[in-house]
C-alpha positions in Angstrom: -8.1 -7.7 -26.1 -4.2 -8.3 -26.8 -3.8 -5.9 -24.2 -5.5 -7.9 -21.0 -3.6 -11.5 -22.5 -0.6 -9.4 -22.8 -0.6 -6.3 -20.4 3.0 -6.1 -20.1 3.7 -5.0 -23.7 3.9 -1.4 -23.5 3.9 -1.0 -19.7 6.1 1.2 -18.0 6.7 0.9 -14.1 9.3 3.3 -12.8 10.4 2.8 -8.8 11.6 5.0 -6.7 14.2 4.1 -4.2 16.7 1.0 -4.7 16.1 0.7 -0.5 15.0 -3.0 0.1 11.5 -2.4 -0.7 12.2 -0.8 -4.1 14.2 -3.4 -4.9 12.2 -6.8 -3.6 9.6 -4.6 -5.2 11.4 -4.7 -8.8 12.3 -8.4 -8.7 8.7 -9.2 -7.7 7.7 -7.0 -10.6 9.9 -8.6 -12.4 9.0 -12.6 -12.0 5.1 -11.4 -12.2 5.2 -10.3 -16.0 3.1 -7.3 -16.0 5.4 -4.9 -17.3 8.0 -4.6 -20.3 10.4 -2.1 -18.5 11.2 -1.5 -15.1 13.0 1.6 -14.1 14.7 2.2 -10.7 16.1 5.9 -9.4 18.0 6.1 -6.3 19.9 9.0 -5.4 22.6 6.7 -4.6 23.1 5.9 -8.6 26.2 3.3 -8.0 23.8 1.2 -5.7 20.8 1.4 -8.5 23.2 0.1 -10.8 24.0 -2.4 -9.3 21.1 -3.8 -8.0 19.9 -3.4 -11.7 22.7 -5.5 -12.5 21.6 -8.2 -10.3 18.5 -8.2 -11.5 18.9 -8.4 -15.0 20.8 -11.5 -14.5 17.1 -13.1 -12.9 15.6 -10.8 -15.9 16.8 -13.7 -18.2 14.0 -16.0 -17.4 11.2 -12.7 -17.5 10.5 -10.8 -20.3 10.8 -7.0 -18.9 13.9 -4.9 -19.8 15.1 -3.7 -16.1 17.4 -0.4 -15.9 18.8 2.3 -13.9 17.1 5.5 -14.6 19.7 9.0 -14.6 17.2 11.1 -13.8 13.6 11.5 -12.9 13.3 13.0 -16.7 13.5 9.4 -17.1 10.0 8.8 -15.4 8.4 10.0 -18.9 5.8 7.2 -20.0 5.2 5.0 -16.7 2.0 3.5 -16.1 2.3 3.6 -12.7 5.4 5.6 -10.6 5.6 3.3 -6.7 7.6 5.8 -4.4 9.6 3.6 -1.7 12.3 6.2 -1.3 12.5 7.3 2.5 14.5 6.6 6.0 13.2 3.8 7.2 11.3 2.7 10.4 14.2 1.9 13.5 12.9 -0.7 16.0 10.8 0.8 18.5 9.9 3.8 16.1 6.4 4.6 15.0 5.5 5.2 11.5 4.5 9.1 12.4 8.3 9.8 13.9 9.4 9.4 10.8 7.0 12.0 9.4 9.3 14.9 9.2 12.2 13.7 7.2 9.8 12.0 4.5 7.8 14.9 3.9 11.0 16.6 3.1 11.7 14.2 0.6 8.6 14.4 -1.3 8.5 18.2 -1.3 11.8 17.3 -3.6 10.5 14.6 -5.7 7.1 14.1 -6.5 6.9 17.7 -8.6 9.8 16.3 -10.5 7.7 12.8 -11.2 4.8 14.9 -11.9 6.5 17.2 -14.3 8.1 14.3 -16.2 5.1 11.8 -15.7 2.3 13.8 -15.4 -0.5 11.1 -16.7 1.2 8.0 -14.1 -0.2 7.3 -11.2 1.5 7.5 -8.2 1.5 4.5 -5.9 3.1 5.1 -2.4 4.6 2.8 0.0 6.9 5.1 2.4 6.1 5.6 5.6 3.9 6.8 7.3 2.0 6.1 4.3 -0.7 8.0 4.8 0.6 11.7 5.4 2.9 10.9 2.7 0.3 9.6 0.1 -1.5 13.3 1.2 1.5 15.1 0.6 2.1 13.5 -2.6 -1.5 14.0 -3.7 -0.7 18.0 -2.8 2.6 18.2 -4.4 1.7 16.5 -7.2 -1.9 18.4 -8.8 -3.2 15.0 -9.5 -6.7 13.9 -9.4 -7.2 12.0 -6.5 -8.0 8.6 -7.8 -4.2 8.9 -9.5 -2.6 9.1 -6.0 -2.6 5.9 -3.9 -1.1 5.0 -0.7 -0.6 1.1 0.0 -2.2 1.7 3.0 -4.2 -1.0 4.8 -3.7 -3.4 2.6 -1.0 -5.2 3.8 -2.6 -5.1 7.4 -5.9 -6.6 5.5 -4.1 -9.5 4.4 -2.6 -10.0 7.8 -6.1 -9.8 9.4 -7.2 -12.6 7.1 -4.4 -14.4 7.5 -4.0 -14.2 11.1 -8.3 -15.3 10.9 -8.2 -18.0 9.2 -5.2 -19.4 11.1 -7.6 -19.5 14.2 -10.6 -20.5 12.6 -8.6 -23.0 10.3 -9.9 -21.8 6.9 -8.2 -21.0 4.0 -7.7 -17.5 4.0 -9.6 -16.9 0.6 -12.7 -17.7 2.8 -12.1 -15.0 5.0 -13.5 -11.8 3.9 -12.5 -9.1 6.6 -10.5 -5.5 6.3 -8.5 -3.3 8.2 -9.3 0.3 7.8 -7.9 3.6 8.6 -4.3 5.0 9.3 -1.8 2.2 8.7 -0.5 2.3 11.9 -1.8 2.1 15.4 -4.7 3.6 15.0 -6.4 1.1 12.1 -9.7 -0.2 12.6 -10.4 -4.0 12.2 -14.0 -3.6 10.8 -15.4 -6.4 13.2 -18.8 -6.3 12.2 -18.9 -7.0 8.7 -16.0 -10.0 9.0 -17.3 -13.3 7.5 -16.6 -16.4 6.7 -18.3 -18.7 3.9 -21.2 -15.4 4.0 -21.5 -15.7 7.5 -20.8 -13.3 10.1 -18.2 -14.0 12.7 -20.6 -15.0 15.4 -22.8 -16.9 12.8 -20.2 -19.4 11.6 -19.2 -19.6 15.2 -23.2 -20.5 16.2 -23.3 -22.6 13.2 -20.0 -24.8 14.4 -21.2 -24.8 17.6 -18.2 -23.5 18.8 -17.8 -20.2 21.1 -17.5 -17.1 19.0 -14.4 -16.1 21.6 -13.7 -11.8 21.8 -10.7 -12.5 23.8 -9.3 -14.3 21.2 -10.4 -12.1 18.1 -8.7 -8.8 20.1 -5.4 -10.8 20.1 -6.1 -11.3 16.1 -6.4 -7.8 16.0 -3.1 -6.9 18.4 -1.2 -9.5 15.9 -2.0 -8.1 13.2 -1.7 -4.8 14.4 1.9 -5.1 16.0 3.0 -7.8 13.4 5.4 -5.3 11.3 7.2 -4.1 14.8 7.7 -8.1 15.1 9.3 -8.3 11.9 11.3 -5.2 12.2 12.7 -5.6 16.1 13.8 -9.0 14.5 14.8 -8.4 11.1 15.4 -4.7 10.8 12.8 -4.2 8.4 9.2 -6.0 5.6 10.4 -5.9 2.7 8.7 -8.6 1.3 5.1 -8.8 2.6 4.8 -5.1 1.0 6.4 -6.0 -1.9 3.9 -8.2 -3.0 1.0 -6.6 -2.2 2.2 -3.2 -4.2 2.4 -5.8 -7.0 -1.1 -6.7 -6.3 -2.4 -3.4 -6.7 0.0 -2.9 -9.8 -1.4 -5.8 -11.3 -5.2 -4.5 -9.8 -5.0 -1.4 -12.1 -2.8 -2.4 -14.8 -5.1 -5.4 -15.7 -8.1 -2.9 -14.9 -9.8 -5.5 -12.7 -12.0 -3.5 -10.7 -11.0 -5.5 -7.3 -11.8 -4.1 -4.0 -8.4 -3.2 -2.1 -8.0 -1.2 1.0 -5.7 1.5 -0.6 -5.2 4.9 0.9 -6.8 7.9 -0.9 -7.4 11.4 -0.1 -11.0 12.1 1.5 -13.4 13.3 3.8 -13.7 10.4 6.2 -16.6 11.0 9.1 -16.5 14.7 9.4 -12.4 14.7 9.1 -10.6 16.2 5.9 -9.2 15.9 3.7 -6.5 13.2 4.2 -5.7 10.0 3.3 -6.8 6.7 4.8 -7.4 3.3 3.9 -11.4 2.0 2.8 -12.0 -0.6 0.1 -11.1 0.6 -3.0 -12.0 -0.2 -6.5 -8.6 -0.2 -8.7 -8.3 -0.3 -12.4 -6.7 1.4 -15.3 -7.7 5.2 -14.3 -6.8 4.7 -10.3 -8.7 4.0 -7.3 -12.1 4.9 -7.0 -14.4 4.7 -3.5 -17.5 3.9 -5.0 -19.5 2.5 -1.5 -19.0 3.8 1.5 -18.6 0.5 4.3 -21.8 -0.1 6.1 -19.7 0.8 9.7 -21.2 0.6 13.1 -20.7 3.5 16.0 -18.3 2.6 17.0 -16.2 1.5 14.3 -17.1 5.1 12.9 -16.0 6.8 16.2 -12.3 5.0 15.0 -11.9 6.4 11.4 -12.9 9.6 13.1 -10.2 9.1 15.6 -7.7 7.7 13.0 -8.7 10.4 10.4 -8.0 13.2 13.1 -4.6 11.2 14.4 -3.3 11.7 10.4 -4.7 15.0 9.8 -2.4 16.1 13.1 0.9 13.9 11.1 0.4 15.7 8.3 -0.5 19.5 9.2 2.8 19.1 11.7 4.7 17.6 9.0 3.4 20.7 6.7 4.1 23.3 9.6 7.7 21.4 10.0 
């Protein structure tokens, strides 16, 4: 039991890449309590220093030891490895032009993670997300349920949010996902959205209001352009990503069996493998698909589209 009250005692979260994800990442890590050490590698080992600095000064009102590791030897005995290293999405760039130069980078790391880790689970937010959580699944020998992609799940909590601002709920209320590639070709899965345990069109009949399709594809185009918004703006999320890889961190470390649209490696209608995004069940051992999503046609005619859109990503980013 001492270890749900307390998971953080012997937990071990090592990050990869001191990049602003890595590092909004740690301190979010860090103010949530779920681990007793957090570890962050950069190849740039000044900068890792000193953000660990930094942080060990807001470390004084948490309870995990934060350092810089010197190698990825140093990766021995994490729970859970999150791989943010990568270049960065420049406005106007989509996620797959930055395919090449990521794969790359992975060919170099995750064998070393692997080697030094090899019963962590890999959690994987670089971009694009997808052909990298494949890659990593490939490079790494792991069982599939030990190599997770954040995927959708960011977009999912954008849907709902982006929902419940037009319907005026709280967005707990709102059960909807986005499936898929996280990227342009995601799927907003339409027919099983609900609110209260009523479909869309339902709670709309039951309001006696219009159930509006208009207005759900601009939910849909908002939630699907919403991290170009940020990034032509801001130069790049850092924090919306942050929190929801400490979601799934806190999913699997306090083994809670919650359902989060994570990436994994598949077959996804007729496509395979490769990694996309479907509602995951995370706990201590990984994520597992356990129900496949009651999809309609042509919901199913997008994963295949989405599944075949990565699959391409990834075999050019393999040829490349």
């Amino acid at each position: 039991m001492s270890h749900h009250t307390d998971p953080a005692k012997s937990i071990k979260i090592t990050i990869i890449g001191a990049g602003s994800v890595g590092v909004t990442t740690a301190y979010a890590l860090l103010l949530s309590n779920l681990a007793s050490e957090i570890l962050l590698l950069d190849i740039d080992t000044a900068r890792a220093e000193g953000e660990v600095i930094d942080l060990s000064h807001a470390a004084h009102f948490a309870h995990a030891k934060v350092r810089a590791a010197k190698s990825y030897d140093d990766c021995a005995g994490s729970t859970i490895v999150i791989i943010t290293a990568g270049v960065n999405q420049k406005p106007g760039q989509t996620r797959l032009d930055l395919v090449l130069t990521n794969y790359n980078l992975f060919k170099s790391i995750v064998p070393q993670i692997a080697k030094a880790a090899p019963d962590t689970i890999l959690l994987v937010a670089t971009n694009p997300v997808d052909v990298l959580t494949h890659a990593a699944y490939e490079l790494s020998g792991f069982p599939v349920e030990r190599v997770i992609g954040s995927g959708t799940a960011m977009d999912t909590t954008r849907f709902r949010h982006e929902l419940s601002k037009y319907y005026h709920v709280n967005p707990r209320n709102v059960h909807a996902v986005i499936i898929g590639e996280h990227g342009d070709s995601q799927i907003p899965v339409w027919s099983l959205a609900s609110i209260a345990g009523m479909r869309l069109w339902e709670y709309c009949k039951q309001k006696g209001i219009k159930y509006d399709e208009e207005a759900m594809k601009g939910v849909a185009q908002r939630t699907r352009g919403a991290a170009y918004e940020i990034i032509q703006r801001k130069g790049k999320t850092n924090f919306g990503v942050a929190s929801v890889l400490v979601g799934i961190v806190e999913n699997i470390v306090k083994n809670t069996d919650a359902l989060v649209t994570v990436s994994r490696v598949g077959m996804y209608e007729g496509v395979g493998p490769v990694a996309l995004s479907m509602p995951s069940k995370l706990n201590h051992s990984g994520a597992h698909q356990d129900v496949q999503l009651l999809l309609n046609d042509v919901e199913k005619e997008g994963v295949r589209l989405s599944a075949k859109h990565i699959e391409e990503a990834f075999l050019t980013a393999k040829g490349g």
